[in-house]
C-alpha positions in Angstrom: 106.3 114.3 121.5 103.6 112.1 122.9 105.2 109.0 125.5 105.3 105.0 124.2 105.0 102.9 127.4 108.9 100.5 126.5 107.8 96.9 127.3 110.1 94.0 126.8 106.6 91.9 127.2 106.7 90.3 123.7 107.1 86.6 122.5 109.6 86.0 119.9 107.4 85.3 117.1 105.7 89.1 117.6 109.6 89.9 117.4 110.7 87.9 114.3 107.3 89.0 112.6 108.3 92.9 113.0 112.6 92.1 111.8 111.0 90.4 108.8 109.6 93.3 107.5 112.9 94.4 106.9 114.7 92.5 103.8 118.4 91.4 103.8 120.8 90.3 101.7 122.0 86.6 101.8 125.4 86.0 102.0 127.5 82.5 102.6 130.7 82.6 104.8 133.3 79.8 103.6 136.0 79.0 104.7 138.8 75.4 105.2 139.6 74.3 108.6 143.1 73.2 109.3 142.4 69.6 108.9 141.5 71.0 105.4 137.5 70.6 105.6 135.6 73.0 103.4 133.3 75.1 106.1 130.1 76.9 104.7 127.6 78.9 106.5 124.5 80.8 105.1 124.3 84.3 106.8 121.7 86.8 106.3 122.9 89.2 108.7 126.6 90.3 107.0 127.0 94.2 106.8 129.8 96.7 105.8 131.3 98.0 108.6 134.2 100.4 107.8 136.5 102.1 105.3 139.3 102.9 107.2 140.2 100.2 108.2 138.6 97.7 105.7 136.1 96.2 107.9 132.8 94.1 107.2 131.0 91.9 110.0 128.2 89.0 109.9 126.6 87.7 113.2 126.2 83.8 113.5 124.5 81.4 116.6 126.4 81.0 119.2 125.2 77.2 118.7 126.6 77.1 115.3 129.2 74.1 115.6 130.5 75.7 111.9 131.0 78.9 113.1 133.1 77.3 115.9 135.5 75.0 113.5 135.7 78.5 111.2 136.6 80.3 114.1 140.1 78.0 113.9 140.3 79.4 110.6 143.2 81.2 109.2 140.9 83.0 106.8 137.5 83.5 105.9 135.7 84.6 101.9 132.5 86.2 102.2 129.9 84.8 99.1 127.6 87.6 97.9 124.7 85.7 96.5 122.5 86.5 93.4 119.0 86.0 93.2 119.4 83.0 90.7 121.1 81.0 93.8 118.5 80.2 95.8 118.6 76.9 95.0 122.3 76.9 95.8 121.7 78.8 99.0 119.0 76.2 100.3 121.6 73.2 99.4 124.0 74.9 101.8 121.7 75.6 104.8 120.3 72.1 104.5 122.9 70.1 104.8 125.2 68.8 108.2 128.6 68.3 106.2 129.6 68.1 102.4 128.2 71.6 101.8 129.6 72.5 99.3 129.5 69.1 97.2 128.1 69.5 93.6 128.6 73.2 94.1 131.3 75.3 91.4 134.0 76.9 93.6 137.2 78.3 92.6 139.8 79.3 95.9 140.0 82.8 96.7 143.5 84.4 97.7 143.3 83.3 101.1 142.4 79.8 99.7 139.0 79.6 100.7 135.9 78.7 98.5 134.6 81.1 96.2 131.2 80.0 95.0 131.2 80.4 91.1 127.6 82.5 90.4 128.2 84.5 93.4 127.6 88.5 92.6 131.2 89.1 94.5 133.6 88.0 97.0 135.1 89.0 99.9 138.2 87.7 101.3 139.1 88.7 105.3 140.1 87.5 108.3 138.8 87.5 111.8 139.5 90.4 113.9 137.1 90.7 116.6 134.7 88.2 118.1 131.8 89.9 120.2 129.2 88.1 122.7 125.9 90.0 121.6 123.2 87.7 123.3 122.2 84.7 121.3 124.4 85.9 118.7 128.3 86.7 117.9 129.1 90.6 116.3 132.0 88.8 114.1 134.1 91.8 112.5 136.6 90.8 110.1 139.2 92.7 108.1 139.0 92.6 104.2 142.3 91.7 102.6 140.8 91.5 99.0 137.9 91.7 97.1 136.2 91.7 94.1 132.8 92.1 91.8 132.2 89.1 89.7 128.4 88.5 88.7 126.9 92.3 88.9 123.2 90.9 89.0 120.4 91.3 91.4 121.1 90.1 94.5 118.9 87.1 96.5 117.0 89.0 99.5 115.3 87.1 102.9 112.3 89.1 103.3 108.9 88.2 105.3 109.6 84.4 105.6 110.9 84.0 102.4 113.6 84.6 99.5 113.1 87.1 96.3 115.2 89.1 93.9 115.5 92.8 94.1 113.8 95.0 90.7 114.9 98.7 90.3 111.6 100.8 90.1 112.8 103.8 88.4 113.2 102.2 84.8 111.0 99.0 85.7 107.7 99.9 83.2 104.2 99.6 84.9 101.9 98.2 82.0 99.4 100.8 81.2 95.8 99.3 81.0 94.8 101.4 78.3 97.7 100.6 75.7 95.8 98.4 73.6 93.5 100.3 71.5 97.4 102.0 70.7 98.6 99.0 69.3 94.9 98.3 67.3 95.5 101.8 66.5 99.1 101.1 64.5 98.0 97.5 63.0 95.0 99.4 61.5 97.8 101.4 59.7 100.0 98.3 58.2 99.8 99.0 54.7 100.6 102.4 54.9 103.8 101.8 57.8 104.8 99.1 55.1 104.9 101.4 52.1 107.0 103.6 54.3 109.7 101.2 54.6 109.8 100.4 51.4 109.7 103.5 49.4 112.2 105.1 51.9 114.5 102.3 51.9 114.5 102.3 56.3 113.4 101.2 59.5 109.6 102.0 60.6 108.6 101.5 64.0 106.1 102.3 66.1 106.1 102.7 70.1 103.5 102.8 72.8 104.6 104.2 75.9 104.1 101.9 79.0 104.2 104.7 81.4 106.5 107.3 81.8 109.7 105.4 81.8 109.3 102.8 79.3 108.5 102.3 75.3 107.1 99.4 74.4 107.5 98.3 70.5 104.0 98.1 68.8 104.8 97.5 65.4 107.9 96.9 63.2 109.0 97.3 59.5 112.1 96.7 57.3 112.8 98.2 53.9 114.6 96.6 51.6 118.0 95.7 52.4 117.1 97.3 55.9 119.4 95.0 59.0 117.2 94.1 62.0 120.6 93.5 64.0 120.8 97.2 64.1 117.8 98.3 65.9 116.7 99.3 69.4 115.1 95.8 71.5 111.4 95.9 71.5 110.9 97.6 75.1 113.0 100.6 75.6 114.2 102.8 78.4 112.7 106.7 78.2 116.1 108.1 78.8 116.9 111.1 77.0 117.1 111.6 74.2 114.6 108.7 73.9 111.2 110.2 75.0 110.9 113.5 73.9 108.1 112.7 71.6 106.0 111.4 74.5 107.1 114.4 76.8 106.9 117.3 75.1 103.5 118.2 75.9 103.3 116.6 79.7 103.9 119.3 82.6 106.7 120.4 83.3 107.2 118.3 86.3 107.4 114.9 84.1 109.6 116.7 82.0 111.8 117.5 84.6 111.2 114.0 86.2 113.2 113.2 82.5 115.8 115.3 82.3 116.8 114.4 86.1 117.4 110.7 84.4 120.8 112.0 83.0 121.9 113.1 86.6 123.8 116.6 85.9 124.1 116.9 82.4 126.2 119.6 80.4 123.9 122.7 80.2 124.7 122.2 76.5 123.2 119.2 76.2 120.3 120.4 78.7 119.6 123.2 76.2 119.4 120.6 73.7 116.8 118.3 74.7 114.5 121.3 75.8 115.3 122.9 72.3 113.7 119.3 71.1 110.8 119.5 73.1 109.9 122.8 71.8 110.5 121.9 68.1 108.2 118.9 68.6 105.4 121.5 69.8 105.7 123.8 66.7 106.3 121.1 63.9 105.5 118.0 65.3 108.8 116.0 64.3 112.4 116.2 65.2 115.8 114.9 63.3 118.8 113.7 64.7 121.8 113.6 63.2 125.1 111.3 62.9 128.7 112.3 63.4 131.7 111.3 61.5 131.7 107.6 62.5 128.2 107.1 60.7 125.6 104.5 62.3 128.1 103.4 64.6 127.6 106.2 66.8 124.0 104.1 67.8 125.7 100.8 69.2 125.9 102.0 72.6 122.3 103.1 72.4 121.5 99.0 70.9 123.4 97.4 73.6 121.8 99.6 76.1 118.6 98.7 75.4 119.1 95.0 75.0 120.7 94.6 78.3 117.8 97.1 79.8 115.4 94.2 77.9 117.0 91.6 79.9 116.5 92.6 83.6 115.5 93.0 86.5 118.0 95.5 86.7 120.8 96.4 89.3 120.7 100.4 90.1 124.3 99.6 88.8 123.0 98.6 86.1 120.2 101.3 85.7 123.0 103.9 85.7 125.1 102.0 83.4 122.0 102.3 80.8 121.2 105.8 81.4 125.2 106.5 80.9 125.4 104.7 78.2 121.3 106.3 76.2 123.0 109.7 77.3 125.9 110.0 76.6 125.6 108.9 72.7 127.7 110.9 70.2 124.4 111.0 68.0 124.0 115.3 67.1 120.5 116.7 68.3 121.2 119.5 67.9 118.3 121.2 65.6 119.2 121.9 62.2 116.9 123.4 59.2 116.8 121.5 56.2 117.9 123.1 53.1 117.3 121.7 49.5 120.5 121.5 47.6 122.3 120.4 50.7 123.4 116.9 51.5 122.5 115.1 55.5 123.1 112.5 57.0 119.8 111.4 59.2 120.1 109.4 62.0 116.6 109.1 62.8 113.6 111.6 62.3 110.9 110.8 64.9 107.2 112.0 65.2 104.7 112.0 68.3 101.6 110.3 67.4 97.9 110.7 69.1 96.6 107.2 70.4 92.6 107.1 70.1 92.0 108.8 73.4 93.8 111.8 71.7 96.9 111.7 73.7 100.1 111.3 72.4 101.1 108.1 73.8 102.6 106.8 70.4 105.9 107.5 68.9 106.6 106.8 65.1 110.4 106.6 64.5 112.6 106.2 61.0 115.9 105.1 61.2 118.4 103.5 59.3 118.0 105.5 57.0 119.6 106.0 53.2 122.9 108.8 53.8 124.1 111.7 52.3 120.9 112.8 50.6 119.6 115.7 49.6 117.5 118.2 51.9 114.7 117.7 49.3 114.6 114.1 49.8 114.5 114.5 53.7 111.7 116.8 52.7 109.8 114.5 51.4 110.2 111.7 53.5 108.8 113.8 56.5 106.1 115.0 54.4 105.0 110.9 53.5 105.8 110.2 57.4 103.4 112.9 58.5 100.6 111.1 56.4 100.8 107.9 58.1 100.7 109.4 61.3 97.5 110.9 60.3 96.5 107.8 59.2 97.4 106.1 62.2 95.1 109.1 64.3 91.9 108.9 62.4 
């Protein structure tokens, strides 16, 4: 281990440069003195402390003439702020007295402000007040608490105030995705015949990278609802993805199973069973259970909140939970003339014009209870547009 010289010989600014480069949360202490004043205080130092017991902390000026009148206070609520409260933050930290004027509040248990758009809320009480050089340690003990806005949170980082955007599921625009979509308009014609003589939904993806499908072009037969679709960008979760992974190394594949956390080794089976079926015939079928084309509205909602972001990693979980554990059947299945199916979607990987298969053309909502014969035959017409989309 080679030896730092320690030296103390630094001005502040050098100091306050180097803490910036770590972000923290923003957080606004409230409170109601006992002449009944409404007390706020921006913070951007509160922390979680312990379990057992409850504790959480936050470490104000010792100049802070609020922190002194909240210090006479019989209770304190801790505001969690989002990153659409900037605005509402600034406000706060701007002004002597009146803070909270023009501001939504509601009390909190304890009776102390809770600020409406806050992500959550945190009612305690002073236990401990510690001298920590310019600064108090302020440990409190939470009495209640709750989650009320789940959104990104507001962050202080280098001088200045952001949002926080989950990378995992956050698609990074591929460069190369537009002779795709040229690729799928040059198609039209055929993708609308499709729709029509099947009586379904046509669409075609693009994948924006390896965690995200980008809609490149949509079609409704007759009759077909656009309510009941997937948004326009979705989430490679599986089972969504399998078309674009089933010829990537087995690294990325692994990289997409890993998104379901530990799943079933049923369901594990499954998906590679998928990827494998996609290598020898270039398509795969799911299926729907008893409760019909119901079994997809988790799927919908999931993708529409996903289209909404940034995303939470609460909220990336809650999609992946939601994409994975759908009671949609992948299970493989032959199809048998003279028997009757149910098809929830059939779905075939598609070669963009640098030959890879970036592409994804998916049929869904389609006609029920028909005959093996007639799913025959719609893969059959499917597999010619894709060839048409290719050349």
């Amino acid at each position: 281990m080679s030896d730092h010289p320690v030296s103390t010989q630094f001005d502040p600014r050098t100091f306050r440069n180097a803490m910036g480069h770590y972000p923290t949360g923003v957080a606004v202490v409230t409170g109601r003195a006992p002449d009944g004043e409404l007390l706020a205080m921006v913070v951007g130092t509160f922390s979680s402390v312990s379990l057992d017991p409850p504790l959480v902390s936050f470490m104000p000026m010792k100049a802070s003439k609020t922190f002194k009148k909240m210090q006479q206070c019989s209770s304190l609520c801790i505001n969690i702020f989002g990153g659409e409260q900037e605005s509402e933050m600034l406000s706060i930290a701007q002004r002597w007295q009146n803070k909270l004027d023009g501001i939504d509040w509601y009390p909190s248990p304890g009776g102390d402000p809770i600020l409406r758009n806050s992500i959550a809320w945190i009612d305690t009480t002073i236990s401990e007040t510690i001298e920590a050089g310019d600064h108090w340690i302020v440990l409190c003990r939470v009495h209640d608490l709750e989650v009320t806005n789940p959104v990104a949170p507001l962050l202080f980082f280098q001088g200045g105030y952001g949002s926080f955007v989950g990378s995992t599921m956050m698609g990074r625009l591929r460069h190369d995705s537009l002779p795709a979509i040229h690729a799928a308009h040059g198609a039209d014609n055929e993708l609308e015949t499709l729709a029509e003589s099947i009586g379904c939904e046509v669409i075609v993806y693009a994948a924006l990278s390896e965690d995200e499908f980008a809609t490149v072009y949509s079609a409704l037969g007759p009759g077909v609802s656009p309510e009941h679709r997937f948004a326009s960008r979705v989430p490679i979760v599986p089972p969504i993805g399998d078309t674009y992974l089933f010829d990537k190394p087995q690294e990325v594949r692994d990289r997409w199973l890993a998104k379901l956390g530990d799943p079933p080794d049923e369901v594990r089976r499954n998906h590679c069973r998928r990827l494998e079926m996609l290598n020898d015939k270039g398509y795969v079928i799911s299926h729907l259970p008893e409760e019909g084309s119901a079994a997809y509205e988790q799927m919908i909602e999931a993708t529409k909140e996903y289209l909404k972001g940034p995303l939470t990693p609460f909220a990336e979980r809650t999609i992946r939970e939601l994409i994975g554990s759908t009671t949609v059947d992948y299970t493989h299945r032959e199809i048998t003339a003279g028997e009757r199916y149910n098809v929830g979607s059939i779905v075939f990987p598609v070669r963009d014009p640098a030959g890879e298969h970036t592409m994804t053309l998916r049929l869904a909502q389609l006609p029920q209870g028909v005959d093996g014969a007639t799913v025959t035959d719609w893969i059959a017409h499917a597999q010619a547009v894709v060839r048409s989309i290719e050349d």
